[in-house]
N, C-alpha and C positions, 0 to 999 in steps of 0.2 A: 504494500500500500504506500503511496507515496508521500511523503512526510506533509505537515502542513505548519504554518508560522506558529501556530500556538504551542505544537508541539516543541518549537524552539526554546519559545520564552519558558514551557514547563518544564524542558531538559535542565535548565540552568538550576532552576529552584528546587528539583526533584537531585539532582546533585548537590546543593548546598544541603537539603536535607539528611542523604544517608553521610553525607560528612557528619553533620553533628551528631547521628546515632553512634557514629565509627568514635568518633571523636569522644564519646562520656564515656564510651566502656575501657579506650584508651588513658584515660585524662589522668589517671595514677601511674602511667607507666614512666619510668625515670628517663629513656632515651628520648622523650617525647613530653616532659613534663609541663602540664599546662601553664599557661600567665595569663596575665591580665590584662596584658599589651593589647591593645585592639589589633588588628588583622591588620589594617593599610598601615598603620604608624609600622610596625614588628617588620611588615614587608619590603619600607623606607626603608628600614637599619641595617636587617640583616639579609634577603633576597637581591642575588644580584641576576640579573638576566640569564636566560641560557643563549646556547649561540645557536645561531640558524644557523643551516649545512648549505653553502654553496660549491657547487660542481662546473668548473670552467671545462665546457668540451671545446678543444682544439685539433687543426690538422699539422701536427709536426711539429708547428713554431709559433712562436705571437712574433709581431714586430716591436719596435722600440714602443711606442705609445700604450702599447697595449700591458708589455711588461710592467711600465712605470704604472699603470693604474689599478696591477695586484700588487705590485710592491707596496705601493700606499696605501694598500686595504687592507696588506697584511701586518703592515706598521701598527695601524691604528688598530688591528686586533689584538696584535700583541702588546698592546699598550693599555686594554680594553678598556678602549675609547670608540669599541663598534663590536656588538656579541654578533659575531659572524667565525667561522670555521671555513677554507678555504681548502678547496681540494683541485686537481687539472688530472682532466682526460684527455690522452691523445685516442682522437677518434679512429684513425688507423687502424688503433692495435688495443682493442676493447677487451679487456678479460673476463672482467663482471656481469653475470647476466643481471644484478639488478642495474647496473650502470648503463647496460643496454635497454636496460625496462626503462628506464628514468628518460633515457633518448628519446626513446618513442614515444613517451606519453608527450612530450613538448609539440612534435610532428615537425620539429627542425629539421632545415635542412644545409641551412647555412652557417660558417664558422667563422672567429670562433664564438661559443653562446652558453652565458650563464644560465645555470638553475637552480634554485634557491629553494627548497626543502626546509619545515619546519625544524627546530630543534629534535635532538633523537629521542630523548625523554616523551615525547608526546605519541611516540607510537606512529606517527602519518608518516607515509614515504611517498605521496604521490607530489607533483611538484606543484608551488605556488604560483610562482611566478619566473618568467624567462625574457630574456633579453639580450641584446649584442653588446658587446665589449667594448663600450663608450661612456665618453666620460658623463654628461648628461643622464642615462638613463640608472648610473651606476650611482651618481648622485643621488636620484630623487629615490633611489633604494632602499637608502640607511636615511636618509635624512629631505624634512619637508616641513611646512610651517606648521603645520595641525602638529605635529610630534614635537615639533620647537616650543610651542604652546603646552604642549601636555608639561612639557619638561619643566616648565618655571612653574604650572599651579601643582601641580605633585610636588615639587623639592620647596615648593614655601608654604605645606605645609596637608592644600587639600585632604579632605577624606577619600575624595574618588573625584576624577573629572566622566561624566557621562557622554561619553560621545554618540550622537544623533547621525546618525549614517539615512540619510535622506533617500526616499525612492522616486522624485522626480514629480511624485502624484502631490501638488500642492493643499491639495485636501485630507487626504490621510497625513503625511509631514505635520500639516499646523494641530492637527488633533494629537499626533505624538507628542509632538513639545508642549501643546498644554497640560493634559496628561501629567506629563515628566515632570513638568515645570512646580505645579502645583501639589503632587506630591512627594516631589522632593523640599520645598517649600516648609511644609506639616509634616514630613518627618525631619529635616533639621531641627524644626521646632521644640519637636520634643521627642527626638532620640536620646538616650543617656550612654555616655563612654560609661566602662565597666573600674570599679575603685579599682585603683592602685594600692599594695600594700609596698612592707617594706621587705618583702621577699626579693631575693637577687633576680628569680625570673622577670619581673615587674620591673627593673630600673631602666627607664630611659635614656639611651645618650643623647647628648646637647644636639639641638636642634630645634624647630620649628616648635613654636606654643603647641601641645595639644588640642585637638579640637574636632569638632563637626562640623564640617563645610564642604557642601557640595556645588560644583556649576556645569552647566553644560556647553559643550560646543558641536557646532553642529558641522556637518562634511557633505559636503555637492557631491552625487555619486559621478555626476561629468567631470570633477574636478582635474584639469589634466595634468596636474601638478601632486595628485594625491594618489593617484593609479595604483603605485605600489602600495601606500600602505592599505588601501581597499581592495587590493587584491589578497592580504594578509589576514584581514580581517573579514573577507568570505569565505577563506579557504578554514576556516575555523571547523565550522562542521559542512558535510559536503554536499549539502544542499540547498545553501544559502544563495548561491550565486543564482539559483533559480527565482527567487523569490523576489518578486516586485511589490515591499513595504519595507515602511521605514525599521530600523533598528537602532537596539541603542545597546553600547558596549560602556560599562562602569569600569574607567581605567584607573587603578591605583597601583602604591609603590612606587618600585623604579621602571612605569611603563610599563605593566602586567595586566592585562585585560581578560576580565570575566566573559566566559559565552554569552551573546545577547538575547535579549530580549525581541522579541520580533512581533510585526501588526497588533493581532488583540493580546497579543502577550506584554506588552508595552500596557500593564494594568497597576491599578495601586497595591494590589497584593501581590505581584510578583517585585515593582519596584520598593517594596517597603522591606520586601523579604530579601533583597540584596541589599541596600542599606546596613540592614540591620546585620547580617554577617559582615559587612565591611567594616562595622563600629563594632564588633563584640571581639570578646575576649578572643584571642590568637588560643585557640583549645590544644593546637597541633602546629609545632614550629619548621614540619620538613614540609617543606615549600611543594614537593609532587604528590603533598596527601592533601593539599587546598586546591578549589577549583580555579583554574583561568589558563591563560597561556602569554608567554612576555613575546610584546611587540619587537620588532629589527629598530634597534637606536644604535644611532653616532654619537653617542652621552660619554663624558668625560668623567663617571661617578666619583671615581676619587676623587676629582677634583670640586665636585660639584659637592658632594657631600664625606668633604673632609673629617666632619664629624659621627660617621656611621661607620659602620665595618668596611673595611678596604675588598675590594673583589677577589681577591687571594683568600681575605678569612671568612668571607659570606659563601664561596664556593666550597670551603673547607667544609663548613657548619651549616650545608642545608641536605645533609643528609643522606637520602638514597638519590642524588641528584648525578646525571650523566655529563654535569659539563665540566669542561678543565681550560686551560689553558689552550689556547688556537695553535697547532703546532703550524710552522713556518715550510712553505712545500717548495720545491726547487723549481723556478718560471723556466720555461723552457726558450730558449734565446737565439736570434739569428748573429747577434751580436753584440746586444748588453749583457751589463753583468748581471745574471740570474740570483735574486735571495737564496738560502742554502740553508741559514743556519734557523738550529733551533731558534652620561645627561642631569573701616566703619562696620558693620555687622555684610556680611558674605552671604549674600541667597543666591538662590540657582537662577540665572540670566540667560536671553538670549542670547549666544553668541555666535556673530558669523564666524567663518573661515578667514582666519589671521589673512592679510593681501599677501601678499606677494604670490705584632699578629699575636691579640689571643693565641693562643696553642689550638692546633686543630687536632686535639688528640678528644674531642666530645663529640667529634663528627669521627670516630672512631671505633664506635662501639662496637662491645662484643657481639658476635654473632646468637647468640643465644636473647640476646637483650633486642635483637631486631626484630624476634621471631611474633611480638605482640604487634610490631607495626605493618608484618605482611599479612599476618590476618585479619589486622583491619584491612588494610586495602582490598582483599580479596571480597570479605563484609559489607565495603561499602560499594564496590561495585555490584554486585549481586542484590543490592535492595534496589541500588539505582536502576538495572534493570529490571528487576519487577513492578516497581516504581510507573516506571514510561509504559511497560504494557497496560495495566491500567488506567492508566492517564488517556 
């Protein structure tokens, strides 16, 4: 049967739900001990990105420009100042049949040509998004104004920015954002952050006042400037890109977005019921046992949040998480030298489209001590499917 929008908005909610069932039977367990930290602030501190997998297929060689624009991209991963993982296929001499699978699903036929594959943590291996090996399109990849925007009201402080991914149909659109608008409105109102004690899990490091503050922005699905990340943010579940209604994606942290809500899912019980895990207590601190998936940024964290965990000790300490360091791959050259080596009171607003190291020995745990947190996840997947059939 083929999916339909409400089913969207109920996927999101019916997964926030069996997390909290997974999450109380969990909540005494010490690898995973609960705080009070709400969800976005916890996600700020200590979640840093995972990296998207990009696969450069080439025939033989790149030339000079082409080299210089994975050199720069593998700088800035290695600097992680961009969560991306860079990988080159010479298309010649193909060994992999998934790398052959990945080929074809593009239906490329020209070289050479990027494909960009979600983080491996997520389980998707089909591709997002593809493109030729220029500077322009390689740009608006990692970085674009709507993501420029997210980056300042997430890192000063927001609870979630709600992004409004538009269908074009100005009638559906205006009833989303009022919708949105107004109950987001009446629950900043009277949402309540969850006490702090004076437990070590609880302390906050220095940064942004605490608080509840949500806004919206909203995104032209024409935008031709925004293509990639709306290609990111369809390819989410795989049916989206079918679907002509508006959506709204609740971004918080460092650029980690919740599955959206979609047409009549775009309700006050679904957006109260996101809200409210976004301000509640952090129940469960390994970032792949919470719902969402992080957006492709060119964010400079350390820099930007000098006063959070540095991405060396956020990756350490998030648990059963797949991401590491971007290892550095050798460009293949006709004649450069090839690399080698090893981001007054605040209500929810209109908003257009901007113009234009702790020891990581606690991310260590014994194997015996993890055994509570595969069962949850096994737990809570399994309600979550029962869950949706119902639904």
């Amino acid at each position: 049967m083929q999916p339909t929008s409400t089913r969207a908005g109920q996927h999101l909610l019916t997964v926030s739900q069996a997390l909290a069932f997974a999450f109380a039977i969990l909540g005494s367990t010490d690898p995973v001990a609960a705080c009070n930290v709400p969800v976005f602030r916890y996600a700020l501190e200590h979640w840093h990105p995972d990296n998207y997998r990009a696969t450069v297929f080439y025939e033989q060689s790149l030339n000079e420009s082409q080299q210089q624009l994975l050199a720069d991209m593998q700088q800035q991963a290695a600097a992680y100042r961009m969560n991306l993982s860079l990988r080159l296929v010479d298309v010649t001499a193909i060994e992999q049949p998934t790398d052959k699978e990945l080929l074809a699903a593009t239906g490329a036929t020209e070289f050479p040509l990027m494909v960009l594959q979600f983080p491996e943590a997520l389980g998707i291996e089909r591709p997002i998004w593809h493109g030729n090996l220029e500077e322009e399109p390689l740009r608006n990849l990692v970085h674009s104004d709507v993501r420029r925007e997210l980056l300042e009201r997430l890192t000063d402080g927001q609870t979630a920015v709600w992004v409004l991914l538009e269908s074009g149909d100005a009638t559906q659109d205006e009833a989303a954002l009022t919708t949105l608008t107004d109950e987001l409105l009446a629950t900043q109102a009277t949402l309540e952050l969850p006490e702090l004690t004076d437990s070590p899990e609880d302390a906050l490091l220095d940064g942004p006042n605490l608080r509840i503050e949500f806004s919206i922005l909203r995104l032209r699905r024409d935008d031709p400037t925004e293509q990639a990340l709306i290609s990111l943010l369809l390819a989410a579940e795989e049916d989206l890109v079918d679907l002509n209604e508006p959506m709204v994606f609740p971004v918080f942290g460092r650029g980690r977005a919740m599955l959206p809500l979609v047409g009549p899912g775009i309700s006050t019980s679904n957006i109260k019921g996101s809200a409210a895990f976004l301000a509640g207590a952090c129940s469960c601190q390994v970032k792949e046992l919470n719902p969402g998936f992080d957006l492709l940024f060119d964010a400079d964290w350390q820099d930007i949040l000098g006063w959070a965990d540095s991405p060396e000790v956020a990756m350490a300490n998030q648990g059963l998480g797949k991401n590491s360091k971007p290892v550095l791959v050798s460009i293949p050259s006709g004649s450069a030298e090839a690399v080698s080596d090893e981001s007054a009171e605040s209500v929810p607003t209109e908003t257009t489209t901007p113009s234009s190291a702790p020891e990581a020995a606690e991310a260590n745990k014994k194997p015996s001590q993890l055994l509570p947190l595969l069962i949850g996840l096994l737990l809570m997947g399994g309600i979550a499917i029962l869950m949706m059939r119902r639904a």
